[in-house]
C-alpha positions as CSV (number, residue, x, y, z in Angstrom):
1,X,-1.7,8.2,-19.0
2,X,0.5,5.2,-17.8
3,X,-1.3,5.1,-14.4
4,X,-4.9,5.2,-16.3
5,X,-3.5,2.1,-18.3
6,X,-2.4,0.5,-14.6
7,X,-5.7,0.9,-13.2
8,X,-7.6,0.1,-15.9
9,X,-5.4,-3.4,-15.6
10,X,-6.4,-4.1,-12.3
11,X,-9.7,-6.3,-12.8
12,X,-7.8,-8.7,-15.8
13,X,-5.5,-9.6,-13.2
14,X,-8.0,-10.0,-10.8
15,X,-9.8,-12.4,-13.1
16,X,-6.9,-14.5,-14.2
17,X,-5.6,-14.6,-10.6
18,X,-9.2,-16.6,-9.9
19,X,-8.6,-18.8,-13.1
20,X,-5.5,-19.7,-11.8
21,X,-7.6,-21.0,-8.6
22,X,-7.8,-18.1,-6.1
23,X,-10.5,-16.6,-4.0
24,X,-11.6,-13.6,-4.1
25,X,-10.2,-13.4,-0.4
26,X,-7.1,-14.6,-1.5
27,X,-7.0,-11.6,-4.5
28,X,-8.2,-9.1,-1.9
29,X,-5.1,-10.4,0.7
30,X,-2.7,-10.2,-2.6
31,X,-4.1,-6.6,-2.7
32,X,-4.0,-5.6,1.0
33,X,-0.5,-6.9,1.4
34,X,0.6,-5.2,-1.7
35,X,-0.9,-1.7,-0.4
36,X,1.3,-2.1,2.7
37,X,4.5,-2.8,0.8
38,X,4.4,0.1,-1.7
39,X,3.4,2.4,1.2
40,X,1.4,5.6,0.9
41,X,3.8,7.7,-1.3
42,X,3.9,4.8,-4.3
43,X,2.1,5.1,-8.1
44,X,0.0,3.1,-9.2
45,X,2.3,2.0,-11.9
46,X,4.2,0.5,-8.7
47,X,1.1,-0.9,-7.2
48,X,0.1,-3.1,-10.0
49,X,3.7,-4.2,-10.3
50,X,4.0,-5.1,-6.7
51,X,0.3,-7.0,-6.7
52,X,1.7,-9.2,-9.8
53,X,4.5,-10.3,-8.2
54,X,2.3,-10.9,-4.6
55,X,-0.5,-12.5,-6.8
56,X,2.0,-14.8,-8.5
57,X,3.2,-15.7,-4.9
58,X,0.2,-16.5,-3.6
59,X,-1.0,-18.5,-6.8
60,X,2.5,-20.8,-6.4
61,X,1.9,-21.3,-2.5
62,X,-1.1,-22.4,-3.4
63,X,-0.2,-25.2,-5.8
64,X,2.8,-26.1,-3.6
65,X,0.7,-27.0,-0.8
66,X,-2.4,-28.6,-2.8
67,X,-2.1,-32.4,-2.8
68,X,-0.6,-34.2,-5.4
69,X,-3.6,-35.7,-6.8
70,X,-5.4,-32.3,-6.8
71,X,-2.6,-30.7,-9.6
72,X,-3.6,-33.8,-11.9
């Protein structure tokens, strides 16, 4: 049941990751690099954990390197 409820979580986080000003490249890297980390043997409880935290990352890289004027 809890990894129906993970999966079924997936394309919200997706979304707000793209409000939050990502790509879908971007999401789809978040995803990739999250697949690697949790390895082959992981749930998908700990696979939407682990692409939270790498979306989160990638969403605060991003506004750390965008111009000041462009966070305005």
């Amino acid at each position: 049941m809890r990894e129906m409820e993970a999966t079924s979580s997936l394309q919200p986080m997706f979304e707000g990751a793209k409000q939050f000003g990502l790509t879908d490249g971007e999401v789809l890297q978040s995803l990739d690099h999250s697949l690697r980390e949790v390895g082959d043997e992981a749930t998908v409880g700990e696979l939407v954990d682990e692409l939270a935290g790498a979306l989160a990352r990638t969403i605060l890289g991003k506004e750390q390197r965008a111009p000041a004027e462009d966070r305005l």
